[in-house]
C-alpha positions as CSV (number, residue, x, y, z in Angstrom):
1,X,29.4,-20.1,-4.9
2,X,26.6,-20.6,-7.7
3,X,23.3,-21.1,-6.5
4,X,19.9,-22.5,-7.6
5,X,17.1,-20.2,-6.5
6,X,13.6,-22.1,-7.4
7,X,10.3,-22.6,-6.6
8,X,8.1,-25.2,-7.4
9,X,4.0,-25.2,-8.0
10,X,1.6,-28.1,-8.9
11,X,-0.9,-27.1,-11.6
12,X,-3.7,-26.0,-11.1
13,X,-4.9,-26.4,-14.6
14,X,-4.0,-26.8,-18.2
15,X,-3.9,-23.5,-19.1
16,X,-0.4,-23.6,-19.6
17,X,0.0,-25.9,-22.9
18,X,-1.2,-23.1,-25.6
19,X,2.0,-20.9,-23.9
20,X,5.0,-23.5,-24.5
21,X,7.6,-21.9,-26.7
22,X,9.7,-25.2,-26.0
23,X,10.1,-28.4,-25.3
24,X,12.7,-31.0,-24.1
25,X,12.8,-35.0,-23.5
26,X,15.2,-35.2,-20.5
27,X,16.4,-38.5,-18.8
28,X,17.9,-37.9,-15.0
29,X,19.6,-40.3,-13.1
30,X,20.2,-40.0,-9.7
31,X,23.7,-41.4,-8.9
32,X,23.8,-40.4,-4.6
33,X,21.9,-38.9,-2.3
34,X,22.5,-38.1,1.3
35,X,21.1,-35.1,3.6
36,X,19.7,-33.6,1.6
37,X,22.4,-33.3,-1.2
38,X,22.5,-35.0,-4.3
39,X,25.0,-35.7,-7.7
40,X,22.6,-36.5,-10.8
41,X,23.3,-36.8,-14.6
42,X,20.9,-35.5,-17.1
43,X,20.9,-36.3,-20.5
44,X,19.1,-34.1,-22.9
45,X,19.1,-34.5,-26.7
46,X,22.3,-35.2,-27.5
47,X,23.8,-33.0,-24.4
48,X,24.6,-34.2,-21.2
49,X,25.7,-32.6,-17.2
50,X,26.4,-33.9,-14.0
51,X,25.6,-31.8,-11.1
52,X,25.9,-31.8,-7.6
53,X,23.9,-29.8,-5.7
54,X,24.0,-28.9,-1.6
55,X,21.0,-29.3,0.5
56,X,18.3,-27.0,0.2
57,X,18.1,-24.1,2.5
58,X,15.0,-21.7,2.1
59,X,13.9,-21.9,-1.6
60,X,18.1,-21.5,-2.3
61,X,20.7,-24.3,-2.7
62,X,24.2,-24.3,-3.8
63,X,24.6,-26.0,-7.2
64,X,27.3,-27.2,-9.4
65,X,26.3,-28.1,-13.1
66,X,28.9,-29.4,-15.6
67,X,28.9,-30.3,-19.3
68,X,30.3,-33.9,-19.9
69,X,30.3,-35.7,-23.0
70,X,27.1,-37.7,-24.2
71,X,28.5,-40.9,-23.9
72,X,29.9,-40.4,-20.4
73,X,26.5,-39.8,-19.1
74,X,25.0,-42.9,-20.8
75,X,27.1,-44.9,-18.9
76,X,27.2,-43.4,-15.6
77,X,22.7,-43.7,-16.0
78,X,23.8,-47.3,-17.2
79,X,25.8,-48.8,-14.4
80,X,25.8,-46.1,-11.4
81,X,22.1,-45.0,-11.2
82,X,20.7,-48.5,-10.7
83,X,17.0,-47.8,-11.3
84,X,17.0,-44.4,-10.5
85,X,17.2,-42.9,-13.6
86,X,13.4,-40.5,-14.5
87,X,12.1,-39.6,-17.6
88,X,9.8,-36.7,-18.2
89,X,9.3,-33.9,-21.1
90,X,10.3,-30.2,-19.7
91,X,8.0,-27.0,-21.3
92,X,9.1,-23.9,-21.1
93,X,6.5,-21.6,-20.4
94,X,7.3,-17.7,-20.6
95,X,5.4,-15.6,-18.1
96,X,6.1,-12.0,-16.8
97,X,9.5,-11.8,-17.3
98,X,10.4,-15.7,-16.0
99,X,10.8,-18.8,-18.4
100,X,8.6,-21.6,-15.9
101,X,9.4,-25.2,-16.5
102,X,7.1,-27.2,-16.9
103,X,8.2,-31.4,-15.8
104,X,5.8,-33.8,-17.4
105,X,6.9,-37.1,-16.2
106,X,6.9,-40.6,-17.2
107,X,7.5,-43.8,-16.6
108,X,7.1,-44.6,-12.3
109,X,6.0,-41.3,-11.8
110,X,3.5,-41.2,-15.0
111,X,1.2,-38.2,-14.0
112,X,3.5,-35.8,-11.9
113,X,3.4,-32.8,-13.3
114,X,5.3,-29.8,-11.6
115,X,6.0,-26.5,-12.7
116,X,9.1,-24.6,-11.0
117,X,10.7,-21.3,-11.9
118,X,14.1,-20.3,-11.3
119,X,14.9,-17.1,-9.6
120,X,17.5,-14.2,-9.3
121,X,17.3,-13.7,-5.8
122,X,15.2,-15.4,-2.8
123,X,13.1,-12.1,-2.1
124,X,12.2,-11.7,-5.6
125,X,8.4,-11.0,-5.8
126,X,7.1,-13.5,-8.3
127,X,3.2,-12.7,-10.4
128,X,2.0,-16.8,-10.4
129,X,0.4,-17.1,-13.8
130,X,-3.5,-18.4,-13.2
131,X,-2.5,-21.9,-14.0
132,X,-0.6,-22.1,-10.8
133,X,-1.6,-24.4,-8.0
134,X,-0.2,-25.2,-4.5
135,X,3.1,-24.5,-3.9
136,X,5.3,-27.3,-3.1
137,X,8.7,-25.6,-2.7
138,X,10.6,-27.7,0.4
139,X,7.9,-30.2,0.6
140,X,9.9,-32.9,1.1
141,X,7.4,-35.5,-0.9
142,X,7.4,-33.9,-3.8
143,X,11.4,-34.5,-4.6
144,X,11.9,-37.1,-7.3
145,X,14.0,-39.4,-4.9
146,X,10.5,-39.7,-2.4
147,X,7.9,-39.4,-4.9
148,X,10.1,-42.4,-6.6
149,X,10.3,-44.2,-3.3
150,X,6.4,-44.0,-2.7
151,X,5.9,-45.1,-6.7
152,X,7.6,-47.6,-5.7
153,X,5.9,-49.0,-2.8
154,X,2.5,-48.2,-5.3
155,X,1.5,-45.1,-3.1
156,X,0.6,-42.4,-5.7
157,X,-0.4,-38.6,-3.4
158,X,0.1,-36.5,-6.3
């Protein structure tokens, strides 16, 4: 079964900008969500997926990631995501080994900035680059869905 191993940091700093080899405007949309699992569209550039991914367990979750055409996805974020559809500009960031994402958001959640890293394996011991902050791996407020809620409601924690 493929699996998404990541883990997710806020920033400590800005230290990270001078290191971005690339970056990529990416609009999500969440279609469902239930316990924990989820089936989103992303479109970026003129590429688009739907995944569906299982609920998280550890730092692991299982994860299924298709390519569907363009104009597929702009109509599922049109008339299934209601107005849950984010926006945000992903860096990539190499650093000992590891590409990190960077997610600079916009829109609602204007000034979320998380990092995350993808691994190989949960046990992997990962060097955090000095721009690192807290980590935020399972903390349940930082997932789009609730940090979207609590934009919502005009809470802002982050």
């Amino acid at each position: 079964m493929p699996q998404e191993i990541e883990r997710k940091f806020l920033l400590a700093h800005d230290g990270w900008k001078s290191s971005v080899v690339k970056c990529a405007r990416i609009r999500d949309g969440l279609v469902a969500f239930t316990n924990g699992r989820k089936a989103r569209v992303r479109v970026i550039k003129d590429q688009a997926t739907i995944a569906l991914k299982g609920a998280r367990e550890g730092v692991g979750r299982s994860e299924f990631e298709y390519a569907i055409p363009t104009s597929d996805a702009e109509e599922i974020l049109r008339t299934m995501c209601d107005d849950r559809v984010i926006e945000k500009v992903r860096n990539y960031v190499p650093y000992a080994g590891l590409t990190w994402e960077i997610d600079v958001y916009d829109g609602i959640l204007n000034g979320v900035v998380i990092a995350e890293v993808e691994l190989d394996r949960e046990d992997r011991v990962l060097e955090l680059p000095g721009w690192v902050g807290r980590e935020i791996t399972g903390d349940l407020r930082y997932s789009k869905f609730n940090m979207e809620k609590a934009a919502k409601r005009g809470e802002r924690f982050w």
